[in-house]
N, C-alpha and C positions, 0 to 999 in steps of 0.2 A: 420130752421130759428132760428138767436139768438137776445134773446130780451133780453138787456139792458139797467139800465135805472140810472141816478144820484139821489139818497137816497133821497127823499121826495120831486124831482124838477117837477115830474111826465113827463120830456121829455125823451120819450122812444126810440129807433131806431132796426125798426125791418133789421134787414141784413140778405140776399140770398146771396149765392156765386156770382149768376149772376145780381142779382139787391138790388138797395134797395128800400125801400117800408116804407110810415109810418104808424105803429100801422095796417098792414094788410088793409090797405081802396084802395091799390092801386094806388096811389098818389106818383109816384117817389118824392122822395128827393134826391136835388142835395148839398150833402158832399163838402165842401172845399177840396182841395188837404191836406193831412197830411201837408206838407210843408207851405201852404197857412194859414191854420188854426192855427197851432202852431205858426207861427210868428206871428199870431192877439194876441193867449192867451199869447204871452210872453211879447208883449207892454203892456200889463193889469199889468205888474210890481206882479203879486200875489203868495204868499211866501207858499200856503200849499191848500192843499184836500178841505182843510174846508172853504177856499176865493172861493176856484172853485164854490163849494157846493153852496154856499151864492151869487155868480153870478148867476150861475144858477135856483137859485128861485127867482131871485130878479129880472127874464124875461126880463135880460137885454143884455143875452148871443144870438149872433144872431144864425139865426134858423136854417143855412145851417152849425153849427158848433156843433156838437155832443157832450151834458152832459159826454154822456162816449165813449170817444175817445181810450180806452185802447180796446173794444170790436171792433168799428168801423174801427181802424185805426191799429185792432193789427196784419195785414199782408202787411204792405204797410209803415211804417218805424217807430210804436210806441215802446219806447223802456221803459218808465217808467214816473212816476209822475214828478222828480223832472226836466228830461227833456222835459217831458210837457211845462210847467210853466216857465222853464229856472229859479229853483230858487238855483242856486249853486252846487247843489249835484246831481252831474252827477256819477254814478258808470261809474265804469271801470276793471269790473269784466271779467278775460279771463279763459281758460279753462288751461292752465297753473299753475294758481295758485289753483287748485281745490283744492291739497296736501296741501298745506299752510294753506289755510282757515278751513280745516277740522285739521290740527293741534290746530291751535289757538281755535278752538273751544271744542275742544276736553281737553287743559288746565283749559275751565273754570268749567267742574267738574258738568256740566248739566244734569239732569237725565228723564228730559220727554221733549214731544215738546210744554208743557204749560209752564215750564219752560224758553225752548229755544225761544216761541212767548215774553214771558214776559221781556225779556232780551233783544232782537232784538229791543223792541219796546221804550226800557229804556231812549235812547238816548248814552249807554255806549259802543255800537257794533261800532266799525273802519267804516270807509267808507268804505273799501277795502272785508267787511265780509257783503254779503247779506245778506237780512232778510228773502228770497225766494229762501235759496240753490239750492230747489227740481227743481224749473223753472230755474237760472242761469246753473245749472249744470247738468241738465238733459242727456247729450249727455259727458257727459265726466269724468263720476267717481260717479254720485250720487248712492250710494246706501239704501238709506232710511233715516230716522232720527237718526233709534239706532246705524247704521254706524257713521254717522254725529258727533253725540255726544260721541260715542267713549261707550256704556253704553253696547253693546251685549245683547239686549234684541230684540227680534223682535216682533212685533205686526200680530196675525192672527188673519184673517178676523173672524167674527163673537163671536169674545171673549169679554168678558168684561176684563179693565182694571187688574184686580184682577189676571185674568188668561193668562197673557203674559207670553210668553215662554222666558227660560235665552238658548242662544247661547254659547255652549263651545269654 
């Protein structure tokens, strides 16, 4: 069972493969279709996470529609926040350009993934260059962060920072 919930909305949605259920009481909850729900959030006109957020405590979000639709909705056609929302920035990220994106990133000279979070998040990263390599490109080239960034370092389990191995 996965329980998800929107940051401080307290509407949680407990999901089973075979059913859903709220908060464990046994009480089916009936989920709008992906389709059905996402065109309500998109007439809401609202441009980012933090309007979501702000609906959703403000118990104005109807109830058959799930605070966290990326949990709910992520087998059945969720694809990202900003096509949530419908608020422009639709990625079009394919497995073709895996080489490309790992180039350009690999130019900016990046050397940890606190680094490469803080950079992603700047507003200076392309449309065209994830901020979530690992999930876009899971299936088609990802080979970790230190590949990513071009830095040859690999991270093993149970080290501290300190004791990262250098890759020849």
């Amino acid at each position: 069972m996965l329980l998800r919930a929107c940051a401080g909305c307290g509407d949680r949605a407990a999901v089973n493969s075979t059913d859903k259920e709220w908060l464990g009481t046994g009480k089916t909850l009936n989920w709008r279709t992906f389709k059905e729900a996402r065109a309500f959030v998109r007439k809401l006109g609202l441009e980012s996470g933090a309007e979501w957020e702000a609906l959703c405590k403000s118990g104005k979000k109807p109830a058959d529609i799930p605070a966290s639709p990326e949990a709910v909705y992520a087998k059945s056609g969720w694809i990202s926040w900003f096509d949530w929302l419908g608020s422009g920035r639709i990625y079009q990220h394919n497995k073709s350009n895996f080489k490309k994106a790992r180039a350009f990133v690999r130019k900016l000279g990046l050397k940890s993934s606190k680094e490469w979070t803080k950079y992603a998040r700047s507003g200076k990263r392309p449309i065209d260059i994830p901020a979530h390599p690992q999930r876009i490109y899971a299936d088609s080239g990802w080979a970790g962060m230190a590949d990513w960034l071009g830095t040859g370092r690999v991270a093993v389990p149970g080290r501290q920072q300190s004791e990262v191995q250098t890759v020849a």
